[in-house]
C-alpha positions, 0 to 999 in steps of 0.5 A, a space after each residue: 433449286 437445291 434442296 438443302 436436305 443434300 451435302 452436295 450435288 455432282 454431275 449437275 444432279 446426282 445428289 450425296 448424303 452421307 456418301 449415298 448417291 439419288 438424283 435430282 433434277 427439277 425441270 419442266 417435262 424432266 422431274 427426277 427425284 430419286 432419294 440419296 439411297 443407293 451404293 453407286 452413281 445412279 447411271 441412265 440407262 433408258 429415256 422414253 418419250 412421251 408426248 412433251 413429258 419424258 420417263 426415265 430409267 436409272 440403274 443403281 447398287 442398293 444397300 445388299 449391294 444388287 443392281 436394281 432399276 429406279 424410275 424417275 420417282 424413285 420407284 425400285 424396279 427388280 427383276 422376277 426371278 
C-alpha cells in the first residue's frame, strides 16, 4: 500500500516529496519506512539477517549534504569522530 503522504514512489519503494528521497517498503519480515528526507537516493549498503526478520542499512546525502547511514526505521547512524 502507498501511503498518500508521498508525490511518488520510484524503483519499487524509494519515495519523493518535494524532491526529497526515503523508503518505503511495507512487507512481512522486510518493513522499511525512512521518511522523504534526504539529497540523494537512499542506496543499500547492508542486509542482516536475523532469524526470519531482516535489518537494513541505507546510506543517504542529508540536508549539510554528509553522507549518513539510516536504519530500516529511519534511525540516522553518523560516525564518531
Amino acid at each position: 500500500m502507498i501511503p498518500f503522504e508521498y508525490d511518488e514512489i520510484i524503483d519499487r519503494n524509494i519515495t519523493v516529496k518535494n524532491k526529497m528521497f526515503g523508503v518505503w517498503d511495507n512487507m512481512p519480515f522486510r518493513t522499511i519506512k525512512i521518511p522523504a528526507k534526504y539529497l540523494s537516493k537512499p542506496k543499500l549498503i547492508k542486509e542482516i539477517s536475523f532469524g526470519k526478520n531482516k535489518a537494513f542499512v541505507f546510506e543517504v546525502l542529508n540536508k549539510e549534504n554528509k553522507k549518513i547511514l539510516a536504519y530500516r526505521n529511519g534511525l540516522e547512524l553518523y560516525r564518531k569522530k
